[in-house]
PQR file with spaces between the fields and no chain letter, atoms N, CA, C, O and H, PARSE charges and radii, in Angstrom:
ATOM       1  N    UNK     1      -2.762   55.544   -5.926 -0.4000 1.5000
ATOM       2  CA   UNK     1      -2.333   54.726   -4.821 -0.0000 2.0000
ATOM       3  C    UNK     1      -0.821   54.869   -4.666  0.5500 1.7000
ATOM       4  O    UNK     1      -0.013   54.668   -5.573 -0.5500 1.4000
ATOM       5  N    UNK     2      -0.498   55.273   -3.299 -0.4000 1.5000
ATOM       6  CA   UNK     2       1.074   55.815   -2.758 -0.0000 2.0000
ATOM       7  C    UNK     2       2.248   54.090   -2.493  0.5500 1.7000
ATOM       8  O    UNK     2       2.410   53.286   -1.575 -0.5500 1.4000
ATOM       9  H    UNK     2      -1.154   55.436   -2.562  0.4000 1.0000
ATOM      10  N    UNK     3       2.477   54.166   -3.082 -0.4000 1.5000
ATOM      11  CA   UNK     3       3.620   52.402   -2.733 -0.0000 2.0000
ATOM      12  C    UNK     3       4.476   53.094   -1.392  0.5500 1.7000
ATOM      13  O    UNK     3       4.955   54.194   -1.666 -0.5500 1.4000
ATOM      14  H    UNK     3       2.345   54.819   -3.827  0.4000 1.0000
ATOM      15  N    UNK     4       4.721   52.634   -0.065 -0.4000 1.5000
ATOM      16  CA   UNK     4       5.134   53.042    0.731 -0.0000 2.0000
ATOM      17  C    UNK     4       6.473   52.169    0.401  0.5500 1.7000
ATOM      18  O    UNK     4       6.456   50.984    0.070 -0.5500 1.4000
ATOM      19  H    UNK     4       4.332   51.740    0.158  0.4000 1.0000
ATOM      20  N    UNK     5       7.671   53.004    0.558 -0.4000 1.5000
ATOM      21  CA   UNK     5       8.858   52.114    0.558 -0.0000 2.0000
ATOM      22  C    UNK     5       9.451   51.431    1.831  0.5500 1.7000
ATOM      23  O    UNK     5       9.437   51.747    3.020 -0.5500 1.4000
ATOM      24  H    UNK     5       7.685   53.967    0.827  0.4000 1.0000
ATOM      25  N    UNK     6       9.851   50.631    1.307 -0.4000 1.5000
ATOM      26  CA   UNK     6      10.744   49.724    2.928 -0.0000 2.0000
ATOM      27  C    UNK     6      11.356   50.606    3.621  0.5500 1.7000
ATOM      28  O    UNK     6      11.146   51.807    3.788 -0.5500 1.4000
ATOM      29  H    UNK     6       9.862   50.374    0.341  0.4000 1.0000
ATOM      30  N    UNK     7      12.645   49.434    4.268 -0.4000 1.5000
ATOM      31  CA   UNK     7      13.451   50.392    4.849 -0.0000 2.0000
ATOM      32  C    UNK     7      14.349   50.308    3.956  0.5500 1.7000
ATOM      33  O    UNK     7      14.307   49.606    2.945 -0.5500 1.4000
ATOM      34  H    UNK     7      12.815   48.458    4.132  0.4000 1.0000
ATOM      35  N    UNK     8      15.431   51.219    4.392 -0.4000 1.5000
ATOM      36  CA   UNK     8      16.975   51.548    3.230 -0.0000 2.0000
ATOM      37  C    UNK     8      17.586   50.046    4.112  0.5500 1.7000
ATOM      38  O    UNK     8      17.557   49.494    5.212 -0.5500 1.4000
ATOM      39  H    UNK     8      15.465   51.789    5.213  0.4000 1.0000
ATOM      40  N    UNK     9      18.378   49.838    2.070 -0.4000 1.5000
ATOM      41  CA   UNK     9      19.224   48.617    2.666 -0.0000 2.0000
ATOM      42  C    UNK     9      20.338   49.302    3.476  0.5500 1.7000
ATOM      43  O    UNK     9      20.557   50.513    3.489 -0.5500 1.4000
ATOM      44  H    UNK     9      18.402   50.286    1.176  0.4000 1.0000
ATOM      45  N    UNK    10      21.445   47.734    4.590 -0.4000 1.5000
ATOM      46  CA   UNK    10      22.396   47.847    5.153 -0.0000 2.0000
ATOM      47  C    UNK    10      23.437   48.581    4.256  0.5500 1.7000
ATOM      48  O    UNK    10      24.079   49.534    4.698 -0.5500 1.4000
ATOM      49  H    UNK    10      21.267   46.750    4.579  0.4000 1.0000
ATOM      50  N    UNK    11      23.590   48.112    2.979 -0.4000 1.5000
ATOM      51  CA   UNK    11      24.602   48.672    2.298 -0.0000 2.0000
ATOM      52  C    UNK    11      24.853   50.265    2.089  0.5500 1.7000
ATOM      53  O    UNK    11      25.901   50.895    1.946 -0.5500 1.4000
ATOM      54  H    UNK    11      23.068   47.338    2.620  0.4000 1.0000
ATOM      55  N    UNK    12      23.261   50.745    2.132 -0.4000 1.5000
ATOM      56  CA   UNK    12      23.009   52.058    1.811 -0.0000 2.0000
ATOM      57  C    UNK    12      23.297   52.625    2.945  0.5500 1.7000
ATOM      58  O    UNK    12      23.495   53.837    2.852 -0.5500 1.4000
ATOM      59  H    UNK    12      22.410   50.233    2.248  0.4000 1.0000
ATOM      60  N    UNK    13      23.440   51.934    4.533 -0.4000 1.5000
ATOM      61  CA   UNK    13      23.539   52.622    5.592 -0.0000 2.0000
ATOM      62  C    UNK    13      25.135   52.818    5.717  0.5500 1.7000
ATOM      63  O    UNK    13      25.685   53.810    6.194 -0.5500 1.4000
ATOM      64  H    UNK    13      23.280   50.949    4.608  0.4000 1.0000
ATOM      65  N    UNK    14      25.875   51.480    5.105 -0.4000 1.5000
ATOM      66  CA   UNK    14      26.880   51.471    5.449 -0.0000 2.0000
ATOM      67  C    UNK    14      27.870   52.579    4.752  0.5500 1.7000
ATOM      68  O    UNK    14      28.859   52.997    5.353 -0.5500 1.4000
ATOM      69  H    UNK    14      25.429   50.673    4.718  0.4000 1.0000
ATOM      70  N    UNK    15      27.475   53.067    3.279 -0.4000 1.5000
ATOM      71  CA   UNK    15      28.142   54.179    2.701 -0.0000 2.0000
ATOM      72  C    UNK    15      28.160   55.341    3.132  0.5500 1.7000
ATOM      73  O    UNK    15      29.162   56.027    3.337 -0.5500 1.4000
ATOM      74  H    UNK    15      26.671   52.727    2.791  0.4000 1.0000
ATOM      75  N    UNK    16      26.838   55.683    3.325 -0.4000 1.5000
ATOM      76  CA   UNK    16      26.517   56.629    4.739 -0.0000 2.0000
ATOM      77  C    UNK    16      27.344   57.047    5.155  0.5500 1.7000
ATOM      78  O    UNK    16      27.913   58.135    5.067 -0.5500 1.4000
ATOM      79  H    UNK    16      26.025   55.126    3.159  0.4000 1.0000
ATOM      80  N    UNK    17      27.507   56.029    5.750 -0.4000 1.5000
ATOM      81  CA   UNK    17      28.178   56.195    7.541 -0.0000 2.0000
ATOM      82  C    UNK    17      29.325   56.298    7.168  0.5500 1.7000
ATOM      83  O    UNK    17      29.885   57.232    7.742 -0.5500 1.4000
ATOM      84  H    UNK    17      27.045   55.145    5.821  0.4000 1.0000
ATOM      85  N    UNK    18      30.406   55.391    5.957 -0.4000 1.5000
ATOM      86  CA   UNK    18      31.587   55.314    5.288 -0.0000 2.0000
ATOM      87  C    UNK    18      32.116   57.149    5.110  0.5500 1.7000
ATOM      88  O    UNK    18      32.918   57.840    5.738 -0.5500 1.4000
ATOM      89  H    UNK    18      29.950   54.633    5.490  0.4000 1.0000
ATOM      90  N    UNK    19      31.210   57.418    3.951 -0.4000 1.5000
ATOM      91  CA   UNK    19      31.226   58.949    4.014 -0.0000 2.0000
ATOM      92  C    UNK    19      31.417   59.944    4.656  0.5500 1.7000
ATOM      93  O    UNK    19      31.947   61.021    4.383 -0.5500 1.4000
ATOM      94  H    UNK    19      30.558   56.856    3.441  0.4000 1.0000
ATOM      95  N    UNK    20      30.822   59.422    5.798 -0.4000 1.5000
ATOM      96  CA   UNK    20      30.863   60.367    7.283 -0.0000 2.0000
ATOM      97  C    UNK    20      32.845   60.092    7.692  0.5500 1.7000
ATOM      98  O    UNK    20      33.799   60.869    7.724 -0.5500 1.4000
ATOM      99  H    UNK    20      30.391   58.547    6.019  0.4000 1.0000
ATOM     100  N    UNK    21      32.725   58.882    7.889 -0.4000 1.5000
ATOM     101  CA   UNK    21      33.880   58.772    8.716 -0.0000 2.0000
ATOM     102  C    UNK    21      35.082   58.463    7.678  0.5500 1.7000
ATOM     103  O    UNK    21      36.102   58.049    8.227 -0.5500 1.4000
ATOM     104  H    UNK    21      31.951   58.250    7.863  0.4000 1.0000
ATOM     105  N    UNK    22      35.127   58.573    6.494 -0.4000 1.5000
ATOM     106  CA   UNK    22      35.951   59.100    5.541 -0.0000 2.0000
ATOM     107  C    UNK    22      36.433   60.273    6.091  0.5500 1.7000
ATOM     108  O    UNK    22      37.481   60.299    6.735 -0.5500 1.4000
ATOM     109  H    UNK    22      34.298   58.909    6.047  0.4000 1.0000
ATOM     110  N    UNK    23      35.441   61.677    5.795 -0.4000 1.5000
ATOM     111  CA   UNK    23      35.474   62.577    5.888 -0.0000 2.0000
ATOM     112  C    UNK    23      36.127   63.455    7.373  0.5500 1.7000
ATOM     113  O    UNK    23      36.703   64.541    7.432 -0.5500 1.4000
ATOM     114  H    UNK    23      34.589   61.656    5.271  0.4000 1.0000
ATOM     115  N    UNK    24      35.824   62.656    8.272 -0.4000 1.5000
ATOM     116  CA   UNK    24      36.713   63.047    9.669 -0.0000 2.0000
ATOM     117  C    UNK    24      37.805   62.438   10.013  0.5500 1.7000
ATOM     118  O    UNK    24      38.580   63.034   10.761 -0.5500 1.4000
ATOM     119  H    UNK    24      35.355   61.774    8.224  0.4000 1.0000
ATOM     120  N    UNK    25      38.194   60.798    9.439 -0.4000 1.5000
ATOM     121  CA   UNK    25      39.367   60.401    9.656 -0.0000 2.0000
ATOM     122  C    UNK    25      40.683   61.591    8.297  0.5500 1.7000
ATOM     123  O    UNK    25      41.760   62.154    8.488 -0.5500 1.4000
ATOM     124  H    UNK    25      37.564   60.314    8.831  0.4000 1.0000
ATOM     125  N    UNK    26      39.775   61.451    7.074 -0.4000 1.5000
ATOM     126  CA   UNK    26      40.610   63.176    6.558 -0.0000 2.0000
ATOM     127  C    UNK    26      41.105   64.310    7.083  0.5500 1.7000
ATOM     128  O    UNK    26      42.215   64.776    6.823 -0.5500 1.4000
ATOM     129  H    UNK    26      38.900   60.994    6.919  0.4000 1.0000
ATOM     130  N    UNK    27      40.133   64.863    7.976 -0.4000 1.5000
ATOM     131  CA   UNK    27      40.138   65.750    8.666 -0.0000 2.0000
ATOM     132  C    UNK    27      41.371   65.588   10.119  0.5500 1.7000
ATOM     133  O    UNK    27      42.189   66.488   10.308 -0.5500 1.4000
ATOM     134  H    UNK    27      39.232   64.485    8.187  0.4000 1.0000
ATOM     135  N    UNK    28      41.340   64.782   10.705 -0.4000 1.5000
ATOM     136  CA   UNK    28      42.018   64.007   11.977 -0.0000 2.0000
ATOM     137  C    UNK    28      43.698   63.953   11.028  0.5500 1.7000
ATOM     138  O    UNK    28      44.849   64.285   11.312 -0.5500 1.4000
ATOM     139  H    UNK    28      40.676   64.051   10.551  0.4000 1.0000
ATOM     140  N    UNK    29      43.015   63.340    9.807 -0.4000 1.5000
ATOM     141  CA   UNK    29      45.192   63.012    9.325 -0.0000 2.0000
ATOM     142  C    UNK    29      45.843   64.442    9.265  0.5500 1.7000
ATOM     143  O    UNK    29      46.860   64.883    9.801 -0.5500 1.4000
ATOM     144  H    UNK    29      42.080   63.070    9.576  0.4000 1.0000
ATOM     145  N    UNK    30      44.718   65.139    8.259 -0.4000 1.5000
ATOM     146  CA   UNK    30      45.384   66.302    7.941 -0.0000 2.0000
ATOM     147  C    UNK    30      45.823   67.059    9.169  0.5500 1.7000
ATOM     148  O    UNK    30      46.892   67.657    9.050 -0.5500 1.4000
ATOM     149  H    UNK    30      43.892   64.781    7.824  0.4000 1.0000
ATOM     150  N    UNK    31      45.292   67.131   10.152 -0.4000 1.5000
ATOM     151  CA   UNK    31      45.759   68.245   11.411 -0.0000 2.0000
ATOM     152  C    UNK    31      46.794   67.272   12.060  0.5500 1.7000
ATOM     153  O    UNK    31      47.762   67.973   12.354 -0.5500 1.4000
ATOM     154  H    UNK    31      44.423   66.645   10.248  0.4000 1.0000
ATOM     155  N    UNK    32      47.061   65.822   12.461 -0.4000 1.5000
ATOM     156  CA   UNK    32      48.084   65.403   12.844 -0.0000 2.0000
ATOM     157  C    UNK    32      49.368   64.678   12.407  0.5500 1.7000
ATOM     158  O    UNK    32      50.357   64.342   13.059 -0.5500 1.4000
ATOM     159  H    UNK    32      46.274   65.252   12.223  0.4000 1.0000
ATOM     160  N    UNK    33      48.961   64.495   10.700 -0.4000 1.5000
ATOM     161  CA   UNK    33      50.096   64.518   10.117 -0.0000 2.0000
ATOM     162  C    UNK    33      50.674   64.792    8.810  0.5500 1.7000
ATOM     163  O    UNK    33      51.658   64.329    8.234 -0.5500 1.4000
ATOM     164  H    UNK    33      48.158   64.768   10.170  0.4000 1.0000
ATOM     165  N    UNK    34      49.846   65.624    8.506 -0.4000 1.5000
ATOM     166  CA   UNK    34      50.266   66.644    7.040 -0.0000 2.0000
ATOM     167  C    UNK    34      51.198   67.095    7.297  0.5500 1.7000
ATOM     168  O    UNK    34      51.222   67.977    6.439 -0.5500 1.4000
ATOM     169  H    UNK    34      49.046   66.001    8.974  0.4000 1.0000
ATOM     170  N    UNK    35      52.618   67.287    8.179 -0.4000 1.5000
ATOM     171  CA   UNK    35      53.521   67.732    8.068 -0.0000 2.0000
ATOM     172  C    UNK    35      54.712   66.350    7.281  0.5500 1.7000
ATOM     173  O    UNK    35      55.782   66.445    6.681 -0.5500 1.4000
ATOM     174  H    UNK    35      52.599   66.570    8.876  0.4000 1.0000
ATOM     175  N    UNK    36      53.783   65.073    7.707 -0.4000 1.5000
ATOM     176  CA   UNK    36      54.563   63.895    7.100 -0.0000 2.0000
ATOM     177  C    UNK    36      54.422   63.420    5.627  0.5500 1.7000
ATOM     178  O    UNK    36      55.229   62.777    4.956 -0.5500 1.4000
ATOM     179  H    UNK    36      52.914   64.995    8.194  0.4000 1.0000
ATOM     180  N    UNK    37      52.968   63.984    5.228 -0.4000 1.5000
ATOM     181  CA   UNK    37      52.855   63.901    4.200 -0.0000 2.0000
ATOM     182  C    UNK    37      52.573   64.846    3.208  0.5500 1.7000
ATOM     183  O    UNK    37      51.477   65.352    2.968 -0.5500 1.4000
ATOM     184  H    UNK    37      52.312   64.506    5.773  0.4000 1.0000
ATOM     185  N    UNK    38      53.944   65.104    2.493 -0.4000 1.5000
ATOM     186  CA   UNK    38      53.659   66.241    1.563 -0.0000 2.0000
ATOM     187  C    UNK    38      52.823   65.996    0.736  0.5500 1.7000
ATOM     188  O    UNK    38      52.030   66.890    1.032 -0.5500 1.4000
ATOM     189  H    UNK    38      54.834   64.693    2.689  0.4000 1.0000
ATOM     190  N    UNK    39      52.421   65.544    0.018 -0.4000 1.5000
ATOM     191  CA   UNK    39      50.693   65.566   -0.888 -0.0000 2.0000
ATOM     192  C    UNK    39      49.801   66.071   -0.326  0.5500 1.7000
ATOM     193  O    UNK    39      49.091   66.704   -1.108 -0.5500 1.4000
ATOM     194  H    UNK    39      53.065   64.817   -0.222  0.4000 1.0000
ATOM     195  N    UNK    40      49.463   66.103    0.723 -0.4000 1.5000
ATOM     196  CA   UNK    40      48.375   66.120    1.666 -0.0000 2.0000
ATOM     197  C    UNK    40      48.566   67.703    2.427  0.5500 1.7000
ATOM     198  O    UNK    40      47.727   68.299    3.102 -0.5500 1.4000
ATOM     199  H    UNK    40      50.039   65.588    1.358  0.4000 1.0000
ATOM     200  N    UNK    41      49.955   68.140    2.065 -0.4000 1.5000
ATOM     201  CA   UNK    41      50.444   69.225    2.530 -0.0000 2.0000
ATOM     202  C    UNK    41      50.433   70.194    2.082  0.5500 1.7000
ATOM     203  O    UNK    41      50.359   71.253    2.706 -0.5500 1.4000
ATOM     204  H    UNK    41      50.637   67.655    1.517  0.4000 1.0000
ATOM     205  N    UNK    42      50.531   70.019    0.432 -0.4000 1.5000
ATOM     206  CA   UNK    42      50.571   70.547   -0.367 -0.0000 2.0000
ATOM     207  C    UNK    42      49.297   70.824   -0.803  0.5500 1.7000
ATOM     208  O    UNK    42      49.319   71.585   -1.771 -0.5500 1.4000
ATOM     209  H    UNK    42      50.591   69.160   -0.075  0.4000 1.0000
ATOM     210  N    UNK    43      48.214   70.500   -0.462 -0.4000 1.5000
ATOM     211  CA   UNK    43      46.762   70.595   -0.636 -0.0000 2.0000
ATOM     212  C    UNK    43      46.437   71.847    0.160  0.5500 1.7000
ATOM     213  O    UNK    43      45.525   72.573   -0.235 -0.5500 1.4000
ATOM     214  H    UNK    43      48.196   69.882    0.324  0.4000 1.0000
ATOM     215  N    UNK    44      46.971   72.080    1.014 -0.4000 1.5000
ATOM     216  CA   UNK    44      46.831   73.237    2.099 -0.0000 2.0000
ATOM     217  C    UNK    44      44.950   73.394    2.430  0.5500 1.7000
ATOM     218  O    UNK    44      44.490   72.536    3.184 -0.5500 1.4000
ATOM     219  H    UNK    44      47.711   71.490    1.335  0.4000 1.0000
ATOM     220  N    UNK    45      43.908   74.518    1.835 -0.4000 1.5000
ATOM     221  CA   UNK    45      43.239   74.344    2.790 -0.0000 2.0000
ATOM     222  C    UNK    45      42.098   73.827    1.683  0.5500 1.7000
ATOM     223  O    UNK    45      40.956   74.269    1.811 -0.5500 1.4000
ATOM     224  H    UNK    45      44.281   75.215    1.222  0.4000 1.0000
ATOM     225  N    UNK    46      42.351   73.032    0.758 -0.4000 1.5000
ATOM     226  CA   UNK    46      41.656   72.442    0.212 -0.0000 2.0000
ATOM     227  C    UNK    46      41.349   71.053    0.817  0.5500 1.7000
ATOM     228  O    UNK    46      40.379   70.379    0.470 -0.5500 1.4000
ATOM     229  H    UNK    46      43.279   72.673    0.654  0.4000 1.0000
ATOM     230  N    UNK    47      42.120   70.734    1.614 -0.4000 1.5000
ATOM     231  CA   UNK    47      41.874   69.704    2.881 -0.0000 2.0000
ATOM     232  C    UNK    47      40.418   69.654    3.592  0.5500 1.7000
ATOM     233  O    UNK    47      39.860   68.570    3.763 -0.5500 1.4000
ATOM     234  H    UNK    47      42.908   71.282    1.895  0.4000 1.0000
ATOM     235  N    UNK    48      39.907   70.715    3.944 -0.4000 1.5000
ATOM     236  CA   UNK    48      38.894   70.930    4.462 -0.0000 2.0000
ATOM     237  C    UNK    48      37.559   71.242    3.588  0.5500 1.7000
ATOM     238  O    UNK    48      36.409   71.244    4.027 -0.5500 1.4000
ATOM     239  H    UNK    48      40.361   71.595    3.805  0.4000 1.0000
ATOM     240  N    UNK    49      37.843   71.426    2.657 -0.4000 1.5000
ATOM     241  CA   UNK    49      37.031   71.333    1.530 -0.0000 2.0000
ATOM     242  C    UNK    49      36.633   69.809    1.097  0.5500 1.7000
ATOM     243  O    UNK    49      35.514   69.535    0.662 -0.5500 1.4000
ATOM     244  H    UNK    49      38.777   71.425    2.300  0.4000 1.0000
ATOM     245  N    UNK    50      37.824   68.710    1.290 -0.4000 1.5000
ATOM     246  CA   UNK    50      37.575   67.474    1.067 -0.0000 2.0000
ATOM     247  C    UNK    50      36.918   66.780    2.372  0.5500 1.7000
ATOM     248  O    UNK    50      35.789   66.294    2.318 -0.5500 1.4000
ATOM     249  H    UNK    50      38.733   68.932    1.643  0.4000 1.0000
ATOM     250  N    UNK    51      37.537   66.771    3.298 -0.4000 1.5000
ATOM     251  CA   UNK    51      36.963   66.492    4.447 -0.0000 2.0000
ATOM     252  C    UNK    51      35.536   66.443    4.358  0.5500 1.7000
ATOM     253  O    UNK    51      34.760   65.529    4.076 -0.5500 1.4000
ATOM     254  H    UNK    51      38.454   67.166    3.341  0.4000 1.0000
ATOM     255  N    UNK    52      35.343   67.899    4.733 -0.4000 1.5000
ATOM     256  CA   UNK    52      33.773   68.271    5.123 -0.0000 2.0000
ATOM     257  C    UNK    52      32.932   67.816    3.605  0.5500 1.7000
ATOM     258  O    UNK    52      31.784   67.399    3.759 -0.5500 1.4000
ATOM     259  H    UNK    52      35.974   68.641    4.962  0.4000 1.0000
ATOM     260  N    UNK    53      33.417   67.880    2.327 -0.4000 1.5000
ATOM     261  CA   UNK    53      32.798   67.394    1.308 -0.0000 2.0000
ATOM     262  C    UNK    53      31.934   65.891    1.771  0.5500 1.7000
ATOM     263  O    UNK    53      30.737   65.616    1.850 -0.5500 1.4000
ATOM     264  H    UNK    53      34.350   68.219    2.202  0.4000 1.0000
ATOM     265  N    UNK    54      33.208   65.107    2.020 -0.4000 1.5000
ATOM     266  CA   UNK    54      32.749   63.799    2.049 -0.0000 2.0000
ATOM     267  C    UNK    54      31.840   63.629    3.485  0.5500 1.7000
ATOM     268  O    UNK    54      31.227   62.562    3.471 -0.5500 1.4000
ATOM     269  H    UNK    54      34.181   65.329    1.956  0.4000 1.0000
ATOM     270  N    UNK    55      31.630   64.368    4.620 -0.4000 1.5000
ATOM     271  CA   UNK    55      30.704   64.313    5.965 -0.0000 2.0000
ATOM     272  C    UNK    55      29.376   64.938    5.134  0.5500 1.7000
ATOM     273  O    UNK    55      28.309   64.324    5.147 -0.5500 1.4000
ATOM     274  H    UNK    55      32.128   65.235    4.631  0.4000 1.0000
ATOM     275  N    UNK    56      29.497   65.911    4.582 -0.4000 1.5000
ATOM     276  CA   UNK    56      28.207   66.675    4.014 -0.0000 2.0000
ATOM     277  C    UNK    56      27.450   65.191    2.832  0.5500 1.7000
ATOM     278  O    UNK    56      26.271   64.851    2.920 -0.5500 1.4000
ATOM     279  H    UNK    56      30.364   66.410    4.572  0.4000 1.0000
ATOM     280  N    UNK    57      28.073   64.788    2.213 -0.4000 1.5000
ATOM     281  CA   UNK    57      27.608   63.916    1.047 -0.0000 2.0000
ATOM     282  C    UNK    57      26.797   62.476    2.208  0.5500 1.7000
ATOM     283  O    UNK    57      25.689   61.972    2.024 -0.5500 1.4000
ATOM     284  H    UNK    57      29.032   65.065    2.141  0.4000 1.0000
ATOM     285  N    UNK    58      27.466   62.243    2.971 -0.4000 1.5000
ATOM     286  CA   UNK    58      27.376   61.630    3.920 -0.0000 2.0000
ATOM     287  C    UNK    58      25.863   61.784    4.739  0.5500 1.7000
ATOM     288  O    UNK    58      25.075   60.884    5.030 -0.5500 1.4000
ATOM     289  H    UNK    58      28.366   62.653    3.121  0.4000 1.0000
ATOM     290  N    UNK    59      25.758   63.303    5.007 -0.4000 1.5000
ATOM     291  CA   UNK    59      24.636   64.076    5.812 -0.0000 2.0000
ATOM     292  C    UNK    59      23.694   64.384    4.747  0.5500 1.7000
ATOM     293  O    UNK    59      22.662   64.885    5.193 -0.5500 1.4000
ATOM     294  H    UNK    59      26.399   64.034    4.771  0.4000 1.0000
ATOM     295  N    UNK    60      23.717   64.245    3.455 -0.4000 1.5000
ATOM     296  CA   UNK    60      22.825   64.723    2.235 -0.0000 2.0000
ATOM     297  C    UNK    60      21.831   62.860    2.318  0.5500 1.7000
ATOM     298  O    UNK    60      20.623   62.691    2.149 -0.5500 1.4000
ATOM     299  H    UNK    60      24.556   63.838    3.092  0.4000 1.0000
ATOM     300  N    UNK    61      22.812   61.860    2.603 -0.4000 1.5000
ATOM     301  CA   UNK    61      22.395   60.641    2.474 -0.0000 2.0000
ATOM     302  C    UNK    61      21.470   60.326    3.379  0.5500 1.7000
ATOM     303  O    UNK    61      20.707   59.411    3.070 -0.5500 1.4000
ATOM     304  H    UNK    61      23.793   61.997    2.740  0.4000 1.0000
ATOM     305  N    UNK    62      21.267   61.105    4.947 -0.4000 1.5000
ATOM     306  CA   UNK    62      20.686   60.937    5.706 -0.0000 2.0000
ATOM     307  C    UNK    62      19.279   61.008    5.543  0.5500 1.7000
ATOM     308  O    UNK    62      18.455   60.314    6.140 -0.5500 1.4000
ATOM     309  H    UNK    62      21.887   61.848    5.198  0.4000 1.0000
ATOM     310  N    UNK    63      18.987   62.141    4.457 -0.4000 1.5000
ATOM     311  CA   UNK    63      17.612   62.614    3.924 -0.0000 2.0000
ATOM     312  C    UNK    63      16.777   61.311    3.440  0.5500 1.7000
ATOM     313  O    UNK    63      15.553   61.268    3.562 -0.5500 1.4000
ATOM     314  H    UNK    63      19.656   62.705    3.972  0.4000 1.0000
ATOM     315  N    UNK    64      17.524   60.267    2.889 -0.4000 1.5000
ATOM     316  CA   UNK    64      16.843   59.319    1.873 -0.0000 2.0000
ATOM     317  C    UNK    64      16.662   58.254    3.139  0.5500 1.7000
ATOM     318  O    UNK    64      15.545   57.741    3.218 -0.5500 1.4000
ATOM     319  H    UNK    64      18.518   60.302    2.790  0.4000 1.0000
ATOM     320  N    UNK    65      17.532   57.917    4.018 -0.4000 1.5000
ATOM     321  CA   UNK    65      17.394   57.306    5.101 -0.0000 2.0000
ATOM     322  C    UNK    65      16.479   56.644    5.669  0.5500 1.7000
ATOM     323  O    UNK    65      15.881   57.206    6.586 -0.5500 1.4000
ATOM     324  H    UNK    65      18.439   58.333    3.954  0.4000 1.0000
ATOM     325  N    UNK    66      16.139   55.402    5.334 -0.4000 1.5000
ATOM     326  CA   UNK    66      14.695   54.948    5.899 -0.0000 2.0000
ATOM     327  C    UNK    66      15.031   53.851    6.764  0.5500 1.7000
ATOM     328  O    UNK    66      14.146   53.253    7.376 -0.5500 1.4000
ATOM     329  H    UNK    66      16.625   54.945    4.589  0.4000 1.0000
């Protein structure tokens, strides 16, 4: 006998979505103001590696999504 699961809690939606828009407000700083912030500058194109990390982890979450 199969236990059908609920739905996913709010919280689980809300990291989600956190993840997602982590990952593009990253993306958005780095192209308009990594020239202000050297840390972020100095990362060069490992920037986009973080970015898209955190949208993908984000889009991996979608799978469990109920």
């Amino acid at each position: 006998m199969k236990v059908k699961a609920g739905p996913s809690s709010t919280l689980y939606v809300s990291v989600m979505l956190g993840f997602m828009l982590v990952g593009l407000v990253w993306l958005l700083v780095y192209y308009l103001a990594a020239d202000q912030l050297e840390w972020m500058n100095n990362l060069g194109a490992y920037n986009f590696l973080i970015g898209f990390g955190f949208m993908v982890v984000g889009l991996i979450m979608t799978m469990r999504w109920r």
